[in-house]
PDBQT receptor file of N, H, CA, C and O in Angstrom, charges set to zero:
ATOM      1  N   UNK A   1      98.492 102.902  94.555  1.00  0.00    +0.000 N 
ATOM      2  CA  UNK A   1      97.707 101.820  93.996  1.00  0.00    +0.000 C 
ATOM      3  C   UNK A   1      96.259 102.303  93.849  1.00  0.00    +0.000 C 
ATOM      4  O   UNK A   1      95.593 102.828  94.741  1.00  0.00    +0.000 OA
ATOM      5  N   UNK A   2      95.872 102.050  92.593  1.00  0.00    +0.000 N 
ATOM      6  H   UNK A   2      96.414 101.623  91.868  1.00  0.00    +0.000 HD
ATOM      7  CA  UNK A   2      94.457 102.352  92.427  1.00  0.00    +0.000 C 
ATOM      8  C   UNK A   2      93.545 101.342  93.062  1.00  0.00    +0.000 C 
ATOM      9  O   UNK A   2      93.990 100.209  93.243  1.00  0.00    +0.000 OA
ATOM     10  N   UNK A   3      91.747 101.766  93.586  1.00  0.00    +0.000 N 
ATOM     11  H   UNK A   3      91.385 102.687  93.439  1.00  0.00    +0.000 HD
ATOM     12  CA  UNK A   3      91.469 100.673  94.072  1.00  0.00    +0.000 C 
ATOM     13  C   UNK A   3      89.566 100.527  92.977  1.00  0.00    +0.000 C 
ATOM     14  O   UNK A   3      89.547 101.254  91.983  1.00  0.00    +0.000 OA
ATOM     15  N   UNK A   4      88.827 100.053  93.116  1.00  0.00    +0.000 N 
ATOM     16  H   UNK A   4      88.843  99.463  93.923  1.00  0.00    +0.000 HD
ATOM     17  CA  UNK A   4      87.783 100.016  92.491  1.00  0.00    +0.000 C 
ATOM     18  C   UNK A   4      86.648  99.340  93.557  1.00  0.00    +0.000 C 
ATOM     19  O   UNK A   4      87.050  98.644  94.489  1.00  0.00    +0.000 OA
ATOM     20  N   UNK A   5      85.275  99.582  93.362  1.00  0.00    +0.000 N 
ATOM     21  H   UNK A   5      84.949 100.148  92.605  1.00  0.00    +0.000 HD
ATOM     22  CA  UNK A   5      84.544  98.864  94.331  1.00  0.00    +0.000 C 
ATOM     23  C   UNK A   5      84.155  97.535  94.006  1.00  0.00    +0.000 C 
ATOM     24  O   UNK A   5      84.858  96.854  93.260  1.00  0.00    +0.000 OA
ATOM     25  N   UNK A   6      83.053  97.088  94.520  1.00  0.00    +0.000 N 
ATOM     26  H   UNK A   6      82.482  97.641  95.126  1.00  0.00    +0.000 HD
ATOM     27  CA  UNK A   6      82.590  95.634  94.570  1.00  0.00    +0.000 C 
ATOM     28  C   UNK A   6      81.676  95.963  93.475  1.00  0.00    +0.000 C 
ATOM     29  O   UNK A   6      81.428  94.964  92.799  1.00  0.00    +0.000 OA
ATOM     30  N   UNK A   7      80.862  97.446  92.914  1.00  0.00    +0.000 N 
ATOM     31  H   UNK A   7      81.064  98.258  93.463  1.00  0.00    +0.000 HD
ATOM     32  CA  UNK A   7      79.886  97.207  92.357  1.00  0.00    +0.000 C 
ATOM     33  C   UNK A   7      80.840  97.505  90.758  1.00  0.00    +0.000 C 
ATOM     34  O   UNK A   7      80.434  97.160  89.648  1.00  0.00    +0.000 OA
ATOM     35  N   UNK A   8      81.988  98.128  91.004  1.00  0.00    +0.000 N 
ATOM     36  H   UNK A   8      82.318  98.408  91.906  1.00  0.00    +0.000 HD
ATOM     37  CA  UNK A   8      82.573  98.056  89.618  1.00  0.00    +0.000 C 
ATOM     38  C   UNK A   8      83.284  97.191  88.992  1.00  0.00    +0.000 C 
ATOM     39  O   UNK A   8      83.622  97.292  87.813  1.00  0.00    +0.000 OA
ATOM     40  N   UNK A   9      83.585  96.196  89.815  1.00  0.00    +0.000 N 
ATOM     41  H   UNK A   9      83.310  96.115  90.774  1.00  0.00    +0.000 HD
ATOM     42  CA  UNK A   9      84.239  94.878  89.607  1.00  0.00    +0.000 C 
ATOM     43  C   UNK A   9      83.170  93.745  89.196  1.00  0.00    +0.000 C 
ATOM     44  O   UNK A   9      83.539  92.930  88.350  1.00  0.00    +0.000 OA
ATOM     45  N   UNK A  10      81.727  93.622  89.794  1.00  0.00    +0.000 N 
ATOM     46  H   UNK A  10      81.428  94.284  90.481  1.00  0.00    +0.000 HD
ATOM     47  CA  UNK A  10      80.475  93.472  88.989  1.00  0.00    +0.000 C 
ATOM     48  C   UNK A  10      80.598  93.974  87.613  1.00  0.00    +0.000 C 
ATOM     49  O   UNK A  10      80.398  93.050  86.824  1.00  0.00    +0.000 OA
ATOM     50  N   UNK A  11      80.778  94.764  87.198  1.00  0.00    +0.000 N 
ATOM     51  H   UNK A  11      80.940  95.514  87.838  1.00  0.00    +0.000 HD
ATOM     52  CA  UNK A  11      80.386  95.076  86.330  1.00  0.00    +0.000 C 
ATOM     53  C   UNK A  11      81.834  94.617  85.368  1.00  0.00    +0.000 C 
ATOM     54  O   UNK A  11      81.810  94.438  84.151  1.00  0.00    +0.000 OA
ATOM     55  N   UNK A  12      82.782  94.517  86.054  1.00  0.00    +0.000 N 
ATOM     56  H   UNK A  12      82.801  94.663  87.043  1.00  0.00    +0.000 HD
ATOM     57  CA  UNK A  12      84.078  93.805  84.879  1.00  0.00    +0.000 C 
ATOM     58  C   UNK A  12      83.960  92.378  84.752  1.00  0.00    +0.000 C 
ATOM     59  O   UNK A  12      83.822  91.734  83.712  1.00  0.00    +0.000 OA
ATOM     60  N   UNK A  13      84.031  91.951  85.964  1.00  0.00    +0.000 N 
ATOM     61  H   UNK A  13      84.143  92.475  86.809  1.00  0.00    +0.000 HD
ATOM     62  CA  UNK A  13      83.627  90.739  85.629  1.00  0.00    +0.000 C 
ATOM     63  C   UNK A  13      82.061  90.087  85.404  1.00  0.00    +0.000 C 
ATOM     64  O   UNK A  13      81.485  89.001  85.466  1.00  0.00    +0.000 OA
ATOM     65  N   UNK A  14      81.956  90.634  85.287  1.00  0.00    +0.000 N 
ATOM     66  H   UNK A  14      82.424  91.516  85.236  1.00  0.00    +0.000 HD
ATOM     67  CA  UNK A  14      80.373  90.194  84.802  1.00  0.00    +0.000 C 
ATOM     68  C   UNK A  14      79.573  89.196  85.089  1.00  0.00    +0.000 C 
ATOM     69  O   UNK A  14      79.053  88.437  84.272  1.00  0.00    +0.000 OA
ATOM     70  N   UNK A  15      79.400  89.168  86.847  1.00  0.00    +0.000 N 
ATOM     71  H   UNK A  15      79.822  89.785  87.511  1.00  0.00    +0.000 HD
ATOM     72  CA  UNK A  15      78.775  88.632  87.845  1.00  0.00    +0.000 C 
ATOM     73  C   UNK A  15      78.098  89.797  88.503  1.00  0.00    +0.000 C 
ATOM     74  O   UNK A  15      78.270  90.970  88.170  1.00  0.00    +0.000 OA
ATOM     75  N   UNK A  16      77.256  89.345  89.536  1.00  0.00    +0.000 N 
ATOM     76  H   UNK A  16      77.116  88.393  89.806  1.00  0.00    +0.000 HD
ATOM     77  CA  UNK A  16      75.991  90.085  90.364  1.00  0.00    +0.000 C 
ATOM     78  C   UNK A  16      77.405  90.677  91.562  1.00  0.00    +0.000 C 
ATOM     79  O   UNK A  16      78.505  90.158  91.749  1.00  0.00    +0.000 OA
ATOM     80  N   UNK A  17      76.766  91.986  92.222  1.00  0.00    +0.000 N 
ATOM     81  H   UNK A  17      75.872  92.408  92.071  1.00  0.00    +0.000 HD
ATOM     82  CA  UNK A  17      77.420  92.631  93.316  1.00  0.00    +0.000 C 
ATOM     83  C   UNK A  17      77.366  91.756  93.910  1.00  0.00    +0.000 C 
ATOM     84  O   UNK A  17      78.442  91.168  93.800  1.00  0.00    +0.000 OA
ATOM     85  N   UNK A  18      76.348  90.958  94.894  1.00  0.00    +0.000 N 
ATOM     86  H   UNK A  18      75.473  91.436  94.983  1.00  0.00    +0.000 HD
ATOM     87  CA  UNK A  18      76.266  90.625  95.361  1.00  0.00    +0.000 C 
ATOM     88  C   UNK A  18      77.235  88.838  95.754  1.00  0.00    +0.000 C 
ATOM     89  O   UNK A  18      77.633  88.226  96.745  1.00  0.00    +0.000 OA
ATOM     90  N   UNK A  19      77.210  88.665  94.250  1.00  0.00    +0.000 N 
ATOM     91  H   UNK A  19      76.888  89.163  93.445  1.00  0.00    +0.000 HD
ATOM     92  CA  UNK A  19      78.562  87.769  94.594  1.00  0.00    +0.000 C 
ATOM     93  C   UNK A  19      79.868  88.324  94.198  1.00  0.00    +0.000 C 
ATOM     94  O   UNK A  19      80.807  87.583  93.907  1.00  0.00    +0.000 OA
ATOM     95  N   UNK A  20      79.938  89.403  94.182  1.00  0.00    +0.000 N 
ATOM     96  H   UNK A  20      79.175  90.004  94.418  1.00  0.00    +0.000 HD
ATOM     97  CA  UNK A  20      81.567  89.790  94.557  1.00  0.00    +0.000 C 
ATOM     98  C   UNK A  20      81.025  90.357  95.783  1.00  0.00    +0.000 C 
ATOM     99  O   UNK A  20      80.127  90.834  95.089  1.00  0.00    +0.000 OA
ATOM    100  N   UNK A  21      80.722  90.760  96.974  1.00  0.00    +0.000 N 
ATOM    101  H   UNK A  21      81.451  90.372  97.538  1.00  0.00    +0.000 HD
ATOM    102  CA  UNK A  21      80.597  90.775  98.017  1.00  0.00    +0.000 C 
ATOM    103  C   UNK A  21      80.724  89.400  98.620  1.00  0.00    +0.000 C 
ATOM    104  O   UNK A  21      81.432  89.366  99.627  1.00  0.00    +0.000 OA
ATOM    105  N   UNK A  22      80.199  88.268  98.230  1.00  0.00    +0.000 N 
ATOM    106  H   UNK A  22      79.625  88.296  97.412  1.00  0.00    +0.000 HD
ATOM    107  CA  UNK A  22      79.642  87.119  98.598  1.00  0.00    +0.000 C 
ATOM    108  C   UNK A  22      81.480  86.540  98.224  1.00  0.00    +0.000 C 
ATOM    109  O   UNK A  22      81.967  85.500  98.668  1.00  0.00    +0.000 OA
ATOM    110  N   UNK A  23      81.912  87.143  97.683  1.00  0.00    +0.000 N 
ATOM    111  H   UNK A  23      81.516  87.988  97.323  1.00  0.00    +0.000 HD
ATOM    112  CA  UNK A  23      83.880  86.541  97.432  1.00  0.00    +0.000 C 
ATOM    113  C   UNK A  23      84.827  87.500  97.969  1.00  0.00    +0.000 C 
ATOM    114  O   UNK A  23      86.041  87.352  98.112  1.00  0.00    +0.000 OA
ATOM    115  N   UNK A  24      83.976  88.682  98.298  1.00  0.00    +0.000 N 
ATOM    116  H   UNK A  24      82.990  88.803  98.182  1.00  0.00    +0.000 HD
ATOM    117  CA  UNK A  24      84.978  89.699  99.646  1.00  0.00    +0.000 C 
ATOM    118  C   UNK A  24      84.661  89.087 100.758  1.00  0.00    +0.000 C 
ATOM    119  O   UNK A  24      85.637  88.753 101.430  1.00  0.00    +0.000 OA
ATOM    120  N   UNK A  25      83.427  88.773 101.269  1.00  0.00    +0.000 N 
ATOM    121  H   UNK A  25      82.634  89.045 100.723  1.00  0.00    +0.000 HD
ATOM    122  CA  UNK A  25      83.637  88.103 102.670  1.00  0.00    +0.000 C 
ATOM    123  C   UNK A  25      84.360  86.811 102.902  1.00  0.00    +0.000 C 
ATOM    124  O   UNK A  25      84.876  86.609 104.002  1.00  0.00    +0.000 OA
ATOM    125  N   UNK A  26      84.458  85.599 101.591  1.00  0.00    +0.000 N 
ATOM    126  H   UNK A  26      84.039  85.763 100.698  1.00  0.00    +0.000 HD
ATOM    127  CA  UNK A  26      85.100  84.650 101.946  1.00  0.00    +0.000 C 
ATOM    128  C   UNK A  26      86.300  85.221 101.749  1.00  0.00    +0.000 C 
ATOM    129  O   UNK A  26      86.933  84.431 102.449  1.00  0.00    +0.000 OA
ATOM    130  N   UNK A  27      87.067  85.924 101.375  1.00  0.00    +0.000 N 
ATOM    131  H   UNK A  27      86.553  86.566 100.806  1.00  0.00    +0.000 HD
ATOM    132  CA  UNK A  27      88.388  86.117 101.666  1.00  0.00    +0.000 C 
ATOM    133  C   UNK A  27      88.936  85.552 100.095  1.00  0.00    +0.000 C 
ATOM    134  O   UNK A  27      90.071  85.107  99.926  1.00  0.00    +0.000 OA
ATOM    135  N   UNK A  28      88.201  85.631  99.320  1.00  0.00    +0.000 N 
ATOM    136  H   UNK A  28      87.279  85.992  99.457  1.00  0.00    +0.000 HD
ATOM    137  CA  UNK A  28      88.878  85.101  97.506  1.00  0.00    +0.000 C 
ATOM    138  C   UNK A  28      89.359  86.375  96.970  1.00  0.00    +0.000 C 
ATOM    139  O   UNK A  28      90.037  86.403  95.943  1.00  0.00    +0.000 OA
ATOM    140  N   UNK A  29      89.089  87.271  97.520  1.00  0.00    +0.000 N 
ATOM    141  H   UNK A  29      88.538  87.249  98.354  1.00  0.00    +0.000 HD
ATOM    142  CA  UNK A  29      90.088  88.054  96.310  1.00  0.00    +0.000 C 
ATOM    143  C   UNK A  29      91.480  88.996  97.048  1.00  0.00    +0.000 C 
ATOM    144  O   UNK A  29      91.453  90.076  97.640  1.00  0.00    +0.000 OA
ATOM    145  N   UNK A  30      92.147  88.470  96.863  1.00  0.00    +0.000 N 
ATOM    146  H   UNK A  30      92.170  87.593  96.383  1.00  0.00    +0.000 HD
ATOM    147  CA  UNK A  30      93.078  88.941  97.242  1.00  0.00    +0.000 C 
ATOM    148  C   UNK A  30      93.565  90.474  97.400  1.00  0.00    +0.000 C 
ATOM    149  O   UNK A  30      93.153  91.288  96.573  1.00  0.00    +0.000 OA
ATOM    150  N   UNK A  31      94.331  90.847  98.319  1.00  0.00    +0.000 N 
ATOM    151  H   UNK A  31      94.666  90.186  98.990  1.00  0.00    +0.000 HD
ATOM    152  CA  UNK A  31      94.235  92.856  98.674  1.00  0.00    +0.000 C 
ATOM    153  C   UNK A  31      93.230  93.627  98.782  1.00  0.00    +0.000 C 
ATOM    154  O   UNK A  31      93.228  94.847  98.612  1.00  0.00    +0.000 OA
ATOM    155  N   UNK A  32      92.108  92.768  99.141  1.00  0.00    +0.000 N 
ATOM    156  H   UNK A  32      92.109  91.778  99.279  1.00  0.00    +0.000 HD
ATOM    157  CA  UNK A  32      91.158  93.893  99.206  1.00  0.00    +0.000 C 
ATOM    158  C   UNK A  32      90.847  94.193 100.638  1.00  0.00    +0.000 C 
ATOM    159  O   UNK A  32      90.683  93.322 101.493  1.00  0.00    +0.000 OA
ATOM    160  N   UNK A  33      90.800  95.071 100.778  1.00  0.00    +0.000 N 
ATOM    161  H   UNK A  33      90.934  95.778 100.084  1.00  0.00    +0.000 HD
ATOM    162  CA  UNK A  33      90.466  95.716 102.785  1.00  0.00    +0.000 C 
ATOM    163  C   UNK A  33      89.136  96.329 102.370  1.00  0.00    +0.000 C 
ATOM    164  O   UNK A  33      89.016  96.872 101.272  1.00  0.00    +0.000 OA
ATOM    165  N   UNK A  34      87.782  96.215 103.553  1.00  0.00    +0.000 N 
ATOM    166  H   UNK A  34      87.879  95.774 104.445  1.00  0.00    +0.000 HD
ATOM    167  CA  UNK A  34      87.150  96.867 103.502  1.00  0.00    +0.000 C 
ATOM    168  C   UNK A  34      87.425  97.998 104.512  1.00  0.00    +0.000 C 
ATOM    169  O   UNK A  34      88.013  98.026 105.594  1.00  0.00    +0.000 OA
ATOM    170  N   UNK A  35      86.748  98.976 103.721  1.00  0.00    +0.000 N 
ATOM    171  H   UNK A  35      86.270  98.954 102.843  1.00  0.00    +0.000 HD
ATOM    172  CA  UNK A  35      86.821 100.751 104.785  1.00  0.00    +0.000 C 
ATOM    173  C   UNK A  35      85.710 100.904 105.182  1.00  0.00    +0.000 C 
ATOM    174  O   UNK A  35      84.976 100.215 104.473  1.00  0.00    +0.000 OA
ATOM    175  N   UNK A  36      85.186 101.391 105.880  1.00  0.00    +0.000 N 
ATOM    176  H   UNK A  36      85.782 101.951 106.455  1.00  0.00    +0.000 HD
ATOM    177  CA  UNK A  36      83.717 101.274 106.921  1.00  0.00    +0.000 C 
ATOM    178  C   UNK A  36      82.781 100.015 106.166  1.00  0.00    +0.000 C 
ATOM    179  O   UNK A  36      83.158  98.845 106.226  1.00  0.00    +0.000 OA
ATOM    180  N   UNK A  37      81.838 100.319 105.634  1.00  0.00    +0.000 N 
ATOM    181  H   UNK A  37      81.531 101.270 105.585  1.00  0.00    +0.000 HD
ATOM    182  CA  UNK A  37      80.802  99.591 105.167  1.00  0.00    +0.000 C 
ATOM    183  C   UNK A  37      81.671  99.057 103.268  1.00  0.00    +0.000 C 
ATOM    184  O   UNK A  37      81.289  98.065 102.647  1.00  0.00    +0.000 OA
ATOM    185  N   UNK A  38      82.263  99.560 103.002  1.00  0.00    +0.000 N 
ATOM    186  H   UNK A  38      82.573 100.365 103.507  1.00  0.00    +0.000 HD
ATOM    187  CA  UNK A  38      82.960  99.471 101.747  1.00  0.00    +0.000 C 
ATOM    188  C   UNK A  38      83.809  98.537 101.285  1.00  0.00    +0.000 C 
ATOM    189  O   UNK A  38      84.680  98.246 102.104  1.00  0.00    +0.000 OA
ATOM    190  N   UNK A  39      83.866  97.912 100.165  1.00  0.00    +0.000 N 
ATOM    191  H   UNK A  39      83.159  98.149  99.499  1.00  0.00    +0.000 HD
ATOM    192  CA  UNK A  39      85.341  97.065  99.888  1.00  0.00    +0.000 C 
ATOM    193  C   UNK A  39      86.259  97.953  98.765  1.00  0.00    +0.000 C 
ATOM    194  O   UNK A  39      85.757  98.324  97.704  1.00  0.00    +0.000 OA
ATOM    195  N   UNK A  40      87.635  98.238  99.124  1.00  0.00    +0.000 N 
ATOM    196  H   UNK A  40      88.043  97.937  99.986  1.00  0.00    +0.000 HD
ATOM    197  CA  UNK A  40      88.273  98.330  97.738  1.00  0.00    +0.000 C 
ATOM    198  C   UNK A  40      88.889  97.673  97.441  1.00  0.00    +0.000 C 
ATOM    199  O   UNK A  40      89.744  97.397  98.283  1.00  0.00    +0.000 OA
ATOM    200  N   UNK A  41      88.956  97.130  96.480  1.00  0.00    +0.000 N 
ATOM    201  H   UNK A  41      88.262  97.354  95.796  1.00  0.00    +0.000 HD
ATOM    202  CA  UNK A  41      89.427  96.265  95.595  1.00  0.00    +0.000 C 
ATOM    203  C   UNK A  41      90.738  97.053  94.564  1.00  0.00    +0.000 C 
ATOM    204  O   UNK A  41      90.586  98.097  93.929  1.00  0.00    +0.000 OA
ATOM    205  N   UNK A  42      92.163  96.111  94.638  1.00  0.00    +0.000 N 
ATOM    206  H   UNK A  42      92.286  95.263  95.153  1.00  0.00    +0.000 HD
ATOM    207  CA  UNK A  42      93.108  96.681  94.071  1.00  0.00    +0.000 C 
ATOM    208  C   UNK A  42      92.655  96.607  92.302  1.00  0.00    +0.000 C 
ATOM    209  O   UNK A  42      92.368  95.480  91.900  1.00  0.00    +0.000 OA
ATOM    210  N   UNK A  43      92.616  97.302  91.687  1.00  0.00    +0.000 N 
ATOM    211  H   UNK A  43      92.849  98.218  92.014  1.00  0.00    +0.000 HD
ATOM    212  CA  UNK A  43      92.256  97.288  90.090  1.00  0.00    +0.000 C 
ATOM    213  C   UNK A  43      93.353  96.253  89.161  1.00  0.00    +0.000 C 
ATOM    214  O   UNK A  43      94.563  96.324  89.377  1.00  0.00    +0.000 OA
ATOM    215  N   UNK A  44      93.075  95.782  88.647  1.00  0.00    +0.000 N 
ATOM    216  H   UNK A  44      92.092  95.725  88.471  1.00  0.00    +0.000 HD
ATOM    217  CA  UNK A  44      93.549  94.991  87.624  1.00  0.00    +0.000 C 
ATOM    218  C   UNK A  44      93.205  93.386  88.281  1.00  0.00    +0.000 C 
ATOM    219  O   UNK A  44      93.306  92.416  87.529  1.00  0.00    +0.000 OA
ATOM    220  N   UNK A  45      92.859  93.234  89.505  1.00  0.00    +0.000 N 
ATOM    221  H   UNK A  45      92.777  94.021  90.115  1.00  0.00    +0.000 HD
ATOM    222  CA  UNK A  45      92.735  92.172  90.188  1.00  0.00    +0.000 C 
ATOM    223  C   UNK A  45      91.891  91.246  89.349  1.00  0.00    +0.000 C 
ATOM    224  O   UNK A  45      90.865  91.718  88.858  1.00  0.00    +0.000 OA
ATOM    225  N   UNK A  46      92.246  89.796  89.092  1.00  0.00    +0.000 N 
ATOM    226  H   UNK A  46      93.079  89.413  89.490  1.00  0.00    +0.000 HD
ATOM    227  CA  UNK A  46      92.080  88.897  88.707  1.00  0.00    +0.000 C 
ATOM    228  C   UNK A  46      90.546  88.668  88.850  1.00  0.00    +0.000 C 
ATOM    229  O   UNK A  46      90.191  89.111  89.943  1.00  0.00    +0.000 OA
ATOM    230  N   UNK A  47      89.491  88.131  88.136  1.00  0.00    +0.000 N 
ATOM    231  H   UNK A  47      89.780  87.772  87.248  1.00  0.00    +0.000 HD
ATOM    232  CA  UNK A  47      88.358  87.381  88.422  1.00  0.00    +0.000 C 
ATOM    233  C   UNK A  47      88.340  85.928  89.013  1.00  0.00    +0.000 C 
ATOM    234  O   UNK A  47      88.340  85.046  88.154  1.00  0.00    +0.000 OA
ATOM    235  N   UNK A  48      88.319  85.341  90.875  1.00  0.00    +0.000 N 
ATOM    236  H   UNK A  48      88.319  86.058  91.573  1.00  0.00    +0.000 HD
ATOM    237  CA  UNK A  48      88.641  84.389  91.001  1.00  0.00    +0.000 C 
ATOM    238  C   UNK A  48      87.904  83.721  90.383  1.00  0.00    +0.000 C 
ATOM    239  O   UNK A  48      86.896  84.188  89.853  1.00  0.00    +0.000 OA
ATOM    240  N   UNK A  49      88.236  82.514  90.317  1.00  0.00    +0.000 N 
ATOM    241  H   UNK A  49      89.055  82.135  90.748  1.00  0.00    +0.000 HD
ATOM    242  CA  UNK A  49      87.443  80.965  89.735  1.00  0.00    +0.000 C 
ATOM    243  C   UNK A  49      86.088  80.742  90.035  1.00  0.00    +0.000 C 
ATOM    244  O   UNK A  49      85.980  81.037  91.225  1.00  0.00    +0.000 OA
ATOM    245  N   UNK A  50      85.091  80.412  89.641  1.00  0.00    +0.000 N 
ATOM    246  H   UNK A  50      85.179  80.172  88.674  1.00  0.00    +0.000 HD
ATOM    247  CA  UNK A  50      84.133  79.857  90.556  1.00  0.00    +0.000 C 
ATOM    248  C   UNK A  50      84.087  78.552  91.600  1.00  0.00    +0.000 C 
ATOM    249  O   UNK A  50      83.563  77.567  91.079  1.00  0.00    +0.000 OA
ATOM    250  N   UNK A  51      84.498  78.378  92.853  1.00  0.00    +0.000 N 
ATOM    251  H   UNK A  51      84.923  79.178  93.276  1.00  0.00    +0.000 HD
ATOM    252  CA  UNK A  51      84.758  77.241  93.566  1.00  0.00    +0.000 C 
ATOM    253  C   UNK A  51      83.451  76.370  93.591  1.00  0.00    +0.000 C 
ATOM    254  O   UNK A  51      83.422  75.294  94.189  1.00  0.00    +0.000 OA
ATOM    255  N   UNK A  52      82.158  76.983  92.783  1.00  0.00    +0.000 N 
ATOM    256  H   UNK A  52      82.181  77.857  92.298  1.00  0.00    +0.000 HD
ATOM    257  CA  UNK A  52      81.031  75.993  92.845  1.00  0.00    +0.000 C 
ATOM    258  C   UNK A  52      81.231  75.150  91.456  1.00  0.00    +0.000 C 
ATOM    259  O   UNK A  52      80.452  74.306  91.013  1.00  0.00    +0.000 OA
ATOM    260  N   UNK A  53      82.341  75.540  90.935  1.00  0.00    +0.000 N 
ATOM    261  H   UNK A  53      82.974  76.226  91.295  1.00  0.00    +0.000 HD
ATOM    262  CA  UNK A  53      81.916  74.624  89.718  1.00  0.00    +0.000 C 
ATOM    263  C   UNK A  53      82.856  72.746  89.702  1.00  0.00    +0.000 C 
ATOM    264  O   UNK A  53      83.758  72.490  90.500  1.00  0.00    +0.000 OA
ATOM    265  N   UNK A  54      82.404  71.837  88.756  1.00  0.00    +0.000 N 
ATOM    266  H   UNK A  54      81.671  72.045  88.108  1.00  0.00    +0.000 HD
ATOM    267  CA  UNK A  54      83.242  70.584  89.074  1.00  0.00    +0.000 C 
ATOM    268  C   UNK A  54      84.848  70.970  88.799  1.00  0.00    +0.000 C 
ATOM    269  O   UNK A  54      85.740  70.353  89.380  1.00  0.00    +0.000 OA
ATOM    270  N   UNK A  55      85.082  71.877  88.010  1.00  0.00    +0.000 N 
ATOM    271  H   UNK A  55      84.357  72.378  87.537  1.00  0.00    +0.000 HD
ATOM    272  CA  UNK A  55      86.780  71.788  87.655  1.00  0.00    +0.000 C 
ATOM    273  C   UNK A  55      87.710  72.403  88.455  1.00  0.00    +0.000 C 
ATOM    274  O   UNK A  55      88.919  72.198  88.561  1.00  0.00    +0.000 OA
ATOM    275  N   UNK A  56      86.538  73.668  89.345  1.00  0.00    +0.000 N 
ATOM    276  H   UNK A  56      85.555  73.835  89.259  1.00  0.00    +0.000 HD
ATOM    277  CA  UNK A  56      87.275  74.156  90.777  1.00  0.00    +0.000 C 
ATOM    278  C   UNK A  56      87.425  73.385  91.541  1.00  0.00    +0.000 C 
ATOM    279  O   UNK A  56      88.531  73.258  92.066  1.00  0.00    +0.000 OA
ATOM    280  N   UNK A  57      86.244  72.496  91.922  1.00  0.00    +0.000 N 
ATOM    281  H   UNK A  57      85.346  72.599  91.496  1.00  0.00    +0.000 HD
ATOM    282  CA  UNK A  57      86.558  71.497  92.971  1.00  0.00    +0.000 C 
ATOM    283  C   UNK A  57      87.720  70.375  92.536  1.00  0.00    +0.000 C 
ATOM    284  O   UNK A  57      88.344  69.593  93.253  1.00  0.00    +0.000 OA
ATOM    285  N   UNK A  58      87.756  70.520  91.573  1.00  0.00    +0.000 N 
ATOM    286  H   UNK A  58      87.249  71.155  90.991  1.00  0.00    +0.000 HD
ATOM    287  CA  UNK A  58      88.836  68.719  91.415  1.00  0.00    +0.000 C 
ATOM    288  C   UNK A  58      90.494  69.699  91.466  1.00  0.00    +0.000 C 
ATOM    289  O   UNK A  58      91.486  69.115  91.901  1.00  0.00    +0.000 OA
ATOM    290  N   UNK A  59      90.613  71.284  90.948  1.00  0.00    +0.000 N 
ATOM    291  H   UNK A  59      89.806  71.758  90.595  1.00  0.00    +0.000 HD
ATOM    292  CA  UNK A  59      91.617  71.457  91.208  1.00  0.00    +0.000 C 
ATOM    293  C   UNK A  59      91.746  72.173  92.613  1.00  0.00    +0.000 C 
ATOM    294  O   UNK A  59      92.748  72.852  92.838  1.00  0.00    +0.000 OA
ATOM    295  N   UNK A  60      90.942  72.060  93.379  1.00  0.00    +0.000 N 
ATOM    296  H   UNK A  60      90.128  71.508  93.196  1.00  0.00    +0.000 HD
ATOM    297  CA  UNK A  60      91.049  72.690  94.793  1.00  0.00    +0.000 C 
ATOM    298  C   UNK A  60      91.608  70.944  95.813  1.00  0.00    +0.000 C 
ATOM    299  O   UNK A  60      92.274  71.020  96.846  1.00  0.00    +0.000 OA
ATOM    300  N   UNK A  61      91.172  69.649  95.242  1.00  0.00    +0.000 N 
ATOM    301  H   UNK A  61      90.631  69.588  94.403  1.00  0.00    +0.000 HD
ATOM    302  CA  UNK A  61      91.398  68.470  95.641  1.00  0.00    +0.000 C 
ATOM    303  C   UNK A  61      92.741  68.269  94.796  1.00  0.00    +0.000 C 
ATOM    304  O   UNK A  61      93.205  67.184  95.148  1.00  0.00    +0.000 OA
ATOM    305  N   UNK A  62      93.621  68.902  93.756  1.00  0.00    +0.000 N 
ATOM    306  H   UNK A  62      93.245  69.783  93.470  1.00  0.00    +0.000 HD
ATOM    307  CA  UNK A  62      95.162  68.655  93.895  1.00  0.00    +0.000 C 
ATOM    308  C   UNK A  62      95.934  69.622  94.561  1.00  0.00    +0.000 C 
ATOM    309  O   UNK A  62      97.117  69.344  94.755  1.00  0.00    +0.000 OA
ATOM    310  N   UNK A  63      95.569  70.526  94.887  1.00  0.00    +0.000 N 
ATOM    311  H   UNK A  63      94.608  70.751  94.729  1.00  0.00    +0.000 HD
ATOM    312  CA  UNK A  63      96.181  71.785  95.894  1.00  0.00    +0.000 C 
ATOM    313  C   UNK A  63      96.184  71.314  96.992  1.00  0.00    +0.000 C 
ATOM    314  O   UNK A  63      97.054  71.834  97.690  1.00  0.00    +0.000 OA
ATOM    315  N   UNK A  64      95.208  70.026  97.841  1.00  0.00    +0.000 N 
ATOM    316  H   UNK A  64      94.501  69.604  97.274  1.00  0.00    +0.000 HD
ATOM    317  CA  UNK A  64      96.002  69.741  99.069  1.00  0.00    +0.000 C 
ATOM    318  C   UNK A  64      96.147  68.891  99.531  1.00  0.00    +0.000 C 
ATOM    319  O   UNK A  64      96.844  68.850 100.545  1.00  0.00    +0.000 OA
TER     320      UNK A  64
């Protein structure tokens, strides 16, 4: 499995490092392990949702 970092996944999805770090620590993206100071991220991995926005929240309130 190929893996990619936090700052190249910035750059696919086309958000700041710092919030794909800020969605590796909450635990949103799925398969990613960090290695010392590092995250890899499995490649092709999805861009999660934004959970700050109103349409995340109303479908995060039918999920439970």
């Amino acid at each position: 499995m190929e893996y990619i970092t936090a700052k190249e996944a910035s750059e696919i999805w086309a958000i700041s490092k710092r919030r794909v770090q800020a969605l590796l620590e909450t635990g949103r993206i799925p398969g990613a392990n960090k290695l010392g100071s590092q995250w890899a991220i499995p490649k092709g991995t999805p861009k999660p949702m934004d959970g700050r926005t109103k349409i995340a929240k109303q479908i995060a309130e039918t999920k439970e």
